[in-house]
C-alpha positions, 0 to 999 in steps of 0.5 A: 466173569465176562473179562475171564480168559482161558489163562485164567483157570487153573484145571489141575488145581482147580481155581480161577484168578479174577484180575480183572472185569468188564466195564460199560459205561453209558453210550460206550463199548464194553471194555476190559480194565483191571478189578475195582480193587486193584488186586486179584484173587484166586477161587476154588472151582467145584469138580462141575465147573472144571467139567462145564469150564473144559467143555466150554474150551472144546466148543470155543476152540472150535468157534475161534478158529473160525471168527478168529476172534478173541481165542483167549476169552472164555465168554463170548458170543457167535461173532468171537466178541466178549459179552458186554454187561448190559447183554449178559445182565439182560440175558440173565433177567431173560432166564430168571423170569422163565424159570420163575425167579424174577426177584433174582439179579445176576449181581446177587449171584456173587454172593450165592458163589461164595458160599458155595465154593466153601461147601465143594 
């Protein structure tokens, strides 16, 4: 998801496409490179990620034109730069503690999003 970009999500037809993701590797930046696979897929998005996805949109065209940073990608921080991994993973583990779920990594997340996008 980090490595997402606006062009990559269909509001009409209510997908994304995943052709690429975000790698850290020890002691370097985060970069952009293609999907472990090599391939892309497409994904159903529920009604309420279209909805959250477009209001993202309106505050991130806000924040580029200022930073002028990285307007193509969806998820970055306040400086216009993409998440890396470890942040977003961090920040993940942030969240589940405070809400009580300190057994749940970000990673187990794909898993879940699978069988959700199948019942919307």
């Amino acid at each position: 998801m980090l490595a997402l970009n606006w062009a990559d999500i269909d509001f009409e037809k209510r997908t994304v496409t995943i052709s690429k993701a975000m790698c850290q590797l020890t002691g370097q930046q985060p970069f952009v490179k293609g999907t472990k696979t090599g391939t892309q897929r497409t994904v159903p998005l529920a009604q309420v990620a279209v909805d959250a996805f477009m209001r993202l949109r309106l505050m991130r065209s806000a924040e580029a034109a200022i930073t002028k940073r990285n307007p193509e990608a969806i998820f970055t921080d306040l400086l216009g730069d993409r998440y890396s991994p470890q942040a977003a993973t961090t920040a993940f583990g942030d969240i589940a503690r405070k809400a009580g779920l300190a057994s749940t990594r970000l990673h187990d997340l794909r898993h879940v999003g699978h069988l959700s996008a199948c019942r919307w």
